[in-house]
N, C-alpha and C positions, 0 to 999 in steps of 0.2 A: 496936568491933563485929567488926572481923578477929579477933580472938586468939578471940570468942566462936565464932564460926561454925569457927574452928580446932580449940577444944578441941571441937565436935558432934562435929567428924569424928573426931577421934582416941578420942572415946567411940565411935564406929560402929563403928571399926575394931576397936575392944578388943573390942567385943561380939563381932563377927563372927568376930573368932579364936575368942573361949571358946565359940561354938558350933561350929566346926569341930573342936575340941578333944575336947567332949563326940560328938558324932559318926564322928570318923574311924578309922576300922580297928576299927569296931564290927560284931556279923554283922550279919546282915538281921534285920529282925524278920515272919519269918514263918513259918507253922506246916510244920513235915515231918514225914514218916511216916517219914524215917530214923532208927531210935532214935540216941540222944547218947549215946557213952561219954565217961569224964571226960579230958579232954584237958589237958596242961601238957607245954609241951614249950619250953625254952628253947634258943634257934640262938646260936653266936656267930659274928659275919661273918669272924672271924680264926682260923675254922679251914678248913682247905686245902677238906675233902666240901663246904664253902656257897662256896666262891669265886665257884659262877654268880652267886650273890644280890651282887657286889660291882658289878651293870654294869644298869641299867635293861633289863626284859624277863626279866632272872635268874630260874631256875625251879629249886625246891628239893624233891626229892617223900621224903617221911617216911610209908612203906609201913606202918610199925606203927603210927601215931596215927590217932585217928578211927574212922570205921567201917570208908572201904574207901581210908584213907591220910589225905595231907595234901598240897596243893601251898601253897607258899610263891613270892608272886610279887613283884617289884620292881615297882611301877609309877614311882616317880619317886626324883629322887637328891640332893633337900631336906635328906637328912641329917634329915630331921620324923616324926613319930611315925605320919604317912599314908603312907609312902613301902612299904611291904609289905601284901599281902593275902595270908591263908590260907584254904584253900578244901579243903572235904570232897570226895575226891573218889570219892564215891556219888552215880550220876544223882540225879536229884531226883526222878525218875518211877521207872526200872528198876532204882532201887538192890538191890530182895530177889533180879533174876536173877542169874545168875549172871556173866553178860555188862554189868551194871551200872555198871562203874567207869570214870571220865571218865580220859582221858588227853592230852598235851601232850608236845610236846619243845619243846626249848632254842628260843627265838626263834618260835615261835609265838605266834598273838595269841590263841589260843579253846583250849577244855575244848571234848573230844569227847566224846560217851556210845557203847560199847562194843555196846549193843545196836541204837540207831537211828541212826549217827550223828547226833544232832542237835547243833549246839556252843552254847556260850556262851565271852563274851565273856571273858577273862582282865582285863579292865582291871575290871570293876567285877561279873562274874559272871552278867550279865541275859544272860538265851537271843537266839540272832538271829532267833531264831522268834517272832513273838508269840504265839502261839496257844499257847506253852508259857509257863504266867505265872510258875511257879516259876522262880525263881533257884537258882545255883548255892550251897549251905549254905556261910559265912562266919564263921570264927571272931573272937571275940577277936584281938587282935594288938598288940602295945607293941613300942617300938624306942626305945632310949633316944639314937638320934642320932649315936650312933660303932660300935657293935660288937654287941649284945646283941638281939635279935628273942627274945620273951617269946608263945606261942599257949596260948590258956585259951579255955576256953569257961566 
């Protein structure tokens, strides 16, 4: 009866990775008015410009991808394929002004928006605002666990 109720759990467990799997460093699924340009931008952690990306909080910004850039952020250091998020950074709301574009520095925890400041959260993109429902736009993102960060939309 033990080894049965053993293998349940290590069926739970298997399950619950391959849906973290299929889920993690996926964008959001919701609609924006920011057009999508085609995005591929491959990082490797062992070159000297990503060194921030080598320390949890690591912030990477790629001013020519996307619409209005890209940040690249470390959330955790699992060496997993969750451990980075990319993030558009065109408000969600004010992306067409011209004042639009979300900004961050090194060791901050939130995305600002350049017209109102209103932030979101850098760990997972959701505004601190509720009453702003849009999230901040999430690309694609792979990390193969040692050195290579892959962004696709």
């Amino acid at each position: 009866m033990k080894i049965l109720k053993a293998f349940d759990i290590k069926e739970l467990i298997l399950v619950f990775t391959g849906v973290l799997t299929i889920i993690g460093c996926n964008p959001t699924n919701v609609n924006y008015d920011i057009p999508e340009p085609f995005v591929d931008e491959t990082i490797y952690l062992s070159d000297p410009s990503s060194f921030n990306l080598t320390v949890i909080g690591g912030q990477l910004y790629l001013p020519n991808a996307g619409h209005g850039g890209i940040m690249i952020y470390r959330r955790y250091y699992d060496q997993a394929f969750y451990d980075f998020a990319a993030y558009e950074l065109a408000c969600p709301y004010d992306w067409a002004d011209g004042c639009g574009i979300l900004s961050s520095s090194n060791g901050d925890l939130y995305l600002t928006c350049g017209c109102n400041s209103h932030q979101y959260q850098l760990l997972d993109g959701q505004s601190i605002d509720t009453s702003y429902t849009l999230p901040v736009k999430e690309f694609n993102c792979t990390f193969d666990g040692i050195n290579i960060i892959r962004i696709s939309n």
